[in-house]
N, C-alpha and C positions, 0 to 999 in steps of 0.2 A: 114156390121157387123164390128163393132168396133177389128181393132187388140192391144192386147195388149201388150207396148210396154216392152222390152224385158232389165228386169234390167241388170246393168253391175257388174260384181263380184270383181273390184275395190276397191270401198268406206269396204267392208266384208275383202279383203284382206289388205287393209290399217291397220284398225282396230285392225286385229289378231296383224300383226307386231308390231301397239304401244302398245299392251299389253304384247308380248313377251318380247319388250323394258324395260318397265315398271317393268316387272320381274324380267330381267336382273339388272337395277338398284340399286331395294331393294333390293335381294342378294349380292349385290357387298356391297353396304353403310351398309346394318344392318346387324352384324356377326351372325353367324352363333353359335348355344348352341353346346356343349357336354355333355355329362353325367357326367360331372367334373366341369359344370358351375354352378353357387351358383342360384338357384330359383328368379323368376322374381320379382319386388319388391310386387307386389300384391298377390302371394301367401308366402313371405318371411313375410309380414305383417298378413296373415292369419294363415299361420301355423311356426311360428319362428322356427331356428333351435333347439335355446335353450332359457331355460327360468329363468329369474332372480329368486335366490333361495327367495324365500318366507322369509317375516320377521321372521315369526315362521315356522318350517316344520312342519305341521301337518299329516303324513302317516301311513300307511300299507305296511304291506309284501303281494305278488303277486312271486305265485312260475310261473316258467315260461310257462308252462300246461296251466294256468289262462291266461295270459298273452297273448299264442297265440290262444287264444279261445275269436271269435270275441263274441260269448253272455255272459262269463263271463266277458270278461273284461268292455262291456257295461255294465253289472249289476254294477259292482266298480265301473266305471266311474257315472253312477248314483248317488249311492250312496254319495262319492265327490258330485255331484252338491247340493243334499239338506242338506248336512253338512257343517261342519267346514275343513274335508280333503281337503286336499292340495297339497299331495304327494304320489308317489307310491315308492316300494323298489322291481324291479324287478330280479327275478335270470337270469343273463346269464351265470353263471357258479354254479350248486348247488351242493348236498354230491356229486352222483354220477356223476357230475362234466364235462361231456359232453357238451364242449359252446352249447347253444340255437340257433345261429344264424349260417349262412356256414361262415366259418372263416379259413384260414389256420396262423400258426405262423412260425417260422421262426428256428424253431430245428425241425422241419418236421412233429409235429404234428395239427393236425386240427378238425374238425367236420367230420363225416362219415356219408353218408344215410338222412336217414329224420331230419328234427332238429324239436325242440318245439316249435319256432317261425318261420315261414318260411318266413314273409312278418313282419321283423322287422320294417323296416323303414317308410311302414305303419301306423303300430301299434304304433309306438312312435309321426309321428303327429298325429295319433284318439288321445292321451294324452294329446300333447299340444295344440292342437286346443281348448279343454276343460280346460285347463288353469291350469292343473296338471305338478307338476314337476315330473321329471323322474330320477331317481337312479337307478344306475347298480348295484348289489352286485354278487359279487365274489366270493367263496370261494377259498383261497388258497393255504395250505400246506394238508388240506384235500382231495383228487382229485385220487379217483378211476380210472380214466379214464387215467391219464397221466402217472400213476404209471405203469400201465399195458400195454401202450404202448412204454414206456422207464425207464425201471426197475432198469437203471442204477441209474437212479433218485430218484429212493426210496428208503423207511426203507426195510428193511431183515431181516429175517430171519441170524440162526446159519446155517443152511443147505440151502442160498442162496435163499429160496423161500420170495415169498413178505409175509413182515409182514402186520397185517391185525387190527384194532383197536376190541374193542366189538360186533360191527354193521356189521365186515366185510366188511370195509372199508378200503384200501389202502394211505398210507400219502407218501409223498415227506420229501426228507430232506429239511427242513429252509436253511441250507446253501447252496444249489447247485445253483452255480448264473442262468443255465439255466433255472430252474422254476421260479427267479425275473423275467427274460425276458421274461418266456412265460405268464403270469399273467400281465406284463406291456402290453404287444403288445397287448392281450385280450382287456385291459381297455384303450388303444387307439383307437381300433376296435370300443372299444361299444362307446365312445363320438364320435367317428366321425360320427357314425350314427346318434346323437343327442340326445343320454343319457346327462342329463343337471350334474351329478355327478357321480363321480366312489365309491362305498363300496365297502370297503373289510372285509374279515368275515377269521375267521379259521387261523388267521394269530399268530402261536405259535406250541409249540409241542407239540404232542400228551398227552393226560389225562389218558386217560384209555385202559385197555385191558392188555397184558403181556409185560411189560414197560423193564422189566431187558432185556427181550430176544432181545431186537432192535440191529441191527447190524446198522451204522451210514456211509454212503460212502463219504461224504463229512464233516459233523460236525466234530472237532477234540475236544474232549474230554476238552483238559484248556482253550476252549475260552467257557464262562459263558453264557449260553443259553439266558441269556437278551441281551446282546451284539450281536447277532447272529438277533434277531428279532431286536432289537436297529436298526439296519445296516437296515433292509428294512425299517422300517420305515422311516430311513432315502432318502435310497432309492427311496421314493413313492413322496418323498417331492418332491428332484433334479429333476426328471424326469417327473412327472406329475401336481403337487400343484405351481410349479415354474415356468411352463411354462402355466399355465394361468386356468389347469384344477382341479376342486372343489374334493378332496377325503374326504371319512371319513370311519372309521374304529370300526370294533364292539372286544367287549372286556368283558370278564368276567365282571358281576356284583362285585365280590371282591375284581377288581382291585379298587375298589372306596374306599377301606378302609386298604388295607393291607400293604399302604407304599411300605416299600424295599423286600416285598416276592412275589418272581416270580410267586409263584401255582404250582412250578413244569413243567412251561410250558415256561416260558420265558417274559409271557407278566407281564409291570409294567405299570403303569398309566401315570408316570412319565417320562418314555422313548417312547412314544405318544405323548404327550401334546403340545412338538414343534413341529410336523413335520407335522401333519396334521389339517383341517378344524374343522373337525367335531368326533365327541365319543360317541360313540352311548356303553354303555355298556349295559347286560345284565340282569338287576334287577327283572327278575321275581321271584314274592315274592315266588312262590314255588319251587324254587333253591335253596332254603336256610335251611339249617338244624335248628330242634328245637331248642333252645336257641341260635336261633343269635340275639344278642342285647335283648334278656331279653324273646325273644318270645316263649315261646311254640309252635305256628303252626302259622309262619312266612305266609304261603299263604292264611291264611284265616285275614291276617292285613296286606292287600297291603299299606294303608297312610301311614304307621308308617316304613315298608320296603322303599319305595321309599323315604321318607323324610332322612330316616338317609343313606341313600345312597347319596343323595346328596350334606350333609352337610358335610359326608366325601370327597366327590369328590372334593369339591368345596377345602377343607382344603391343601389338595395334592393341588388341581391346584394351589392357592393361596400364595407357600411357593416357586414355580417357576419365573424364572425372566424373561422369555419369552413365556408363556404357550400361546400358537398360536391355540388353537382347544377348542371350546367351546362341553357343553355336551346335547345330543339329545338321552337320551334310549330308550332303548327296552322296552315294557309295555305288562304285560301279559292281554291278551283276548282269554284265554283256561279257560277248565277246568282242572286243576288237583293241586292236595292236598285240593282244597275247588271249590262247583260250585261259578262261578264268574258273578254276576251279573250286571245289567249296573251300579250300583253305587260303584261297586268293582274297576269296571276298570274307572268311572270317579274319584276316586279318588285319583288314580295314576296319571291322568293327572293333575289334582290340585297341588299336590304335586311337578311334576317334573318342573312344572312350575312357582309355588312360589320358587322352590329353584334355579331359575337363567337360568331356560335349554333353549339353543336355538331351542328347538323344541320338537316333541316327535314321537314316532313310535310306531303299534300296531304289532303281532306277532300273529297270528294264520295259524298253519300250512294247515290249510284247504280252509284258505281265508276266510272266513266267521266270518264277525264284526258285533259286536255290536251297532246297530244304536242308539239305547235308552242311550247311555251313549256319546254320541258325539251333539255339539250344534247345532241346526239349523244353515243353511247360509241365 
């Protein structure tokens, strides 16, 4: 009987050691990633951090609810692929003004508990992977949440309690520089995660509610509420627009006509126009009292709203010697004052577009667009 011969455990042991070798090596020569290291070029090529803004912006608003809802936010991303959209306008900061994402800032306030979006940086490549630009909006001196948790911060009351707007909503003073800061660091927050631009919304003083009774902890009375928003604007430019990141700012639709009148709030069109990108005002036609410009029932003749909005806009920008921010409005797709049908809202886009706009943006508080008024892609 054949014995058989008895392998030697050598050539096995060889083996292991040049592959332990071999380990060694590649560890030593190819560094090693952190969580801090920028994406390898082949998903840096798939999913970019950021995305060059669109010749036109064609978008929507997306409250952040939408946003962190992986089947709504597919349905809008759908939507974009068989359209003309192009862009989202996402909240990380809305009325009741609670960032969206875990964030802390730098005056000690943060995010608490659960947020709206909890796999942001997800969420924003599923956007760019589909070829959708991504906008952060802001809200700023409107902010329930910050006011309540540093009240120094805020309007007041005569008897020291927080003053509150119509809605029950708490505001910040415009002048306390620690709400610039905590609203900057916010909108550094959200581009670093790779929001492709920063909006900001709310940015003036209050409109409505019991106006006389505001006690003011910071504003002093003879500096001119334009000047006071003037300063952040300027503000937004230094520190964010100048160092490479794209901002743009929403604004009353009246600022588009009223020249030198603030609205009682501070903003003017013309203390805008240099400091940032983009102007997204507010022109939905039924924000507009009967006889504006000749109308009787201004929302039920959206063309004729948006056109002469922007022939005034354009007249302001025009009479400026460096007006640095082109206009991209807000376009009504709601119902109210008139049902708004898809040739209502296409021809708002018409208009805002004959009249020069670098883009346009749709507005329904519920998320829900109109497909039949938007063009095939």
């Amino acid at each position: 009987m054949m014995r058989r011969r008895k392998e030697s455990k050598l050539p096995g042991i060889m083996a292991a050691a040049l592959t332990g070798l071999a380990v060694l090596v590649i560890w030593k020569v190819i560094p090693r990633r952190t969580p801090l290291d920028p994406p390898t070029p082949v998903l840096a090529e798939r999913f970019p951090k950021y995305l060059p803004k669109p010749e036109r912006v064609k978008g929507i608003y997306l409250s952040s609810a939408t946003a962190g809802s992986p089947e709504r936010l597919e349905a809008l991303l759908d939507l974009a692929d068989r359209t003309e959209l192009n862009a989202m306008v996402i909240d990380i900061k809305d009325d009741d003004s609670e960032p969206s994402f875990v964030w802390q800032s730098s005056i000690g306030v943060g995010t608490e508990g659960a947020v709206t979006i909890p796999k942001i940086a997800k969420m924003l490549r599923t956007v760019h992977a589909r070829g959708v630009y991504a906008i952060a909006r802001v809200s700023v001196f409107q902010d329930n949440y910050l006011a309540e948790r540093r009240p120094d911060l805020a309007l007041k009351r005569s008897d020291g309690r927080l003053w509150r707007d119509r809605k029950g909503i708490g505001w910040l003073d415009p002048a306390a520089r620690d709400v610039w800061t905590y609203n900057l660091e916010l909108a550094r927050a959200a581009h670093s995660m790779g929001f492709d631009e920063i909006q900001f919304d709310y940015i003036r003083f209050p409109s409505d509610g019991s106006l006389r009774t505001i006690v003011y902890p910071f504003w002093k009375k003879e500096e001119v509420k334009t000047s006071v928003i003037g300063g952040f604007f300027a503000y937004l430019d230094s520190e964010l627009r100048q160092k490479g990141i794209p901002i743009s700012v929403d604004l009353f639709g009246l600022t588009m006509r009223r020249g030198d009148d603030d609205l009682g709030i501070g903003q003017r069109l013309a203390e805008a126009l240099p400091y940032v990108d983009f102007i997204s005002p507010m022109v939905y036609p039924s924000h507009y009292s009967s006889g504006y410009i000749g109308l009787e029932d201004p929302a039920a003749n959206p063309r004729e709203v948006i056109r002469a909005a922007m022939a005034a806009g354009n007249s302001i920008r025009n009479e400026l010697p460096d007006p640095k921010a082109a206009f991209r409005p807000w376009l009504q797709d709601f119902d109210l004052g008139a049902e708004y049908t898809p040739e209502m809202v296409r021809a708002q886009i018409e208009e805002a577009e004959a009249g020069g706009a670098e883009g346009w943006l749709l507005w329904n508080a519920r998320n829900v667009y109109t497909e039949e008024a938007l063009k095939s892609d």
